[in-house]
C-alpha positions as CSV (number, residue, x, y, z in Angstrom):
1,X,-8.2,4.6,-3.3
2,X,-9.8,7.5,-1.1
3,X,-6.7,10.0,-0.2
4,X,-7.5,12.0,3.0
5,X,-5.5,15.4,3.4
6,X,-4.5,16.0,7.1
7,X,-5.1,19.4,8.2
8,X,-3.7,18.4,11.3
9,X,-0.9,16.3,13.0
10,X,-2.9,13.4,12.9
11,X,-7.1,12.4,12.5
12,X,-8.6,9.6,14.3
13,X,-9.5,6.5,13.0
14,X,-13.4,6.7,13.2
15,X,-12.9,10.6,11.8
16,X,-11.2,8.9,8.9
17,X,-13.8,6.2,8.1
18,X,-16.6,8.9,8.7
19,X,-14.6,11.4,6.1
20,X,-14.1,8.7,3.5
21,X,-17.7,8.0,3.6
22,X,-17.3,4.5,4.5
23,X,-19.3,4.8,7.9
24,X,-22.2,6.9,8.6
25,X,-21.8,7.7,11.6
26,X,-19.5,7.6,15.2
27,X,-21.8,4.6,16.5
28,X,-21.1,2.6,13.2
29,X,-17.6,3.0,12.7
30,X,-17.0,2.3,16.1
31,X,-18.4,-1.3,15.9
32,X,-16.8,-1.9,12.8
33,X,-13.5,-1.3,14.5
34,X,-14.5,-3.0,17.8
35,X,-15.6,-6.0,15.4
36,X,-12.4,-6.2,13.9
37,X,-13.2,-5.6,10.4
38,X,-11.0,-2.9,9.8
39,X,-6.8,-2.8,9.3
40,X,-4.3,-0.2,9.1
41,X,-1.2,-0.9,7.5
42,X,-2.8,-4.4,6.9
43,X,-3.0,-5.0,10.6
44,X,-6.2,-5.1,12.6
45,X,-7.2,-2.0,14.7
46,X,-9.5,-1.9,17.2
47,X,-9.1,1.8,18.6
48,X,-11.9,3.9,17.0
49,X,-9.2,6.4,18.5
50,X,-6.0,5.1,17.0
51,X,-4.4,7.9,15.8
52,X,-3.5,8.0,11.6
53,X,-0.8,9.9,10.3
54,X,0.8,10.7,7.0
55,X,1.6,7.3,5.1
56,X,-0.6,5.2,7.0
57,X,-3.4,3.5,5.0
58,X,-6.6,1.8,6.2
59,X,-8.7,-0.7,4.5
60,X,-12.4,-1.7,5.6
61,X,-14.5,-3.7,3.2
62,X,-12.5,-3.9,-0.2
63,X,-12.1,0.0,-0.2
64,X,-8.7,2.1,0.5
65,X,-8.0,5.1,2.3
66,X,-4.4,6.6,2.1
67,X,-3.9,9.2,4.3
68,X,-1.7,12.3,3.4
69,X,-0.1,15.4,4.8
């Protein structure tokens, strides 16, 4: 599982996938979200802008991402 420290309030969604290393880019995570292949807290998301915040976790292809304050 891939823990993301917020340095912030809060770090978008595509920010996050970009940060874990599961995108490379904007353009990429932002289909894989529109596409629907991506959940937070095991629901679908499909706002590249969704706002995460402490406690949430996201999940795209098998791989984790916890996000922490």
């Amino acid at each position: 599982m891939e823990v993301i420290h917020l340095r912030e309030e809060y770090i978008k969604l595509g920010q996050a996938l970009k940060a874990a290393g599961l995108v490379d880019t904007g353009a990429e995570a932002k289909t894989v979200v529109q596409d629907g292949l991506v959940r937070v807290n095991s629901q679908v998301e499909i706002q590249r802008g969704k706002k995460l915040t402490a406690g949430d976790v996201v999940e795209y292809r098998g791989k984790t991402i916890k996000i922490e304050a």
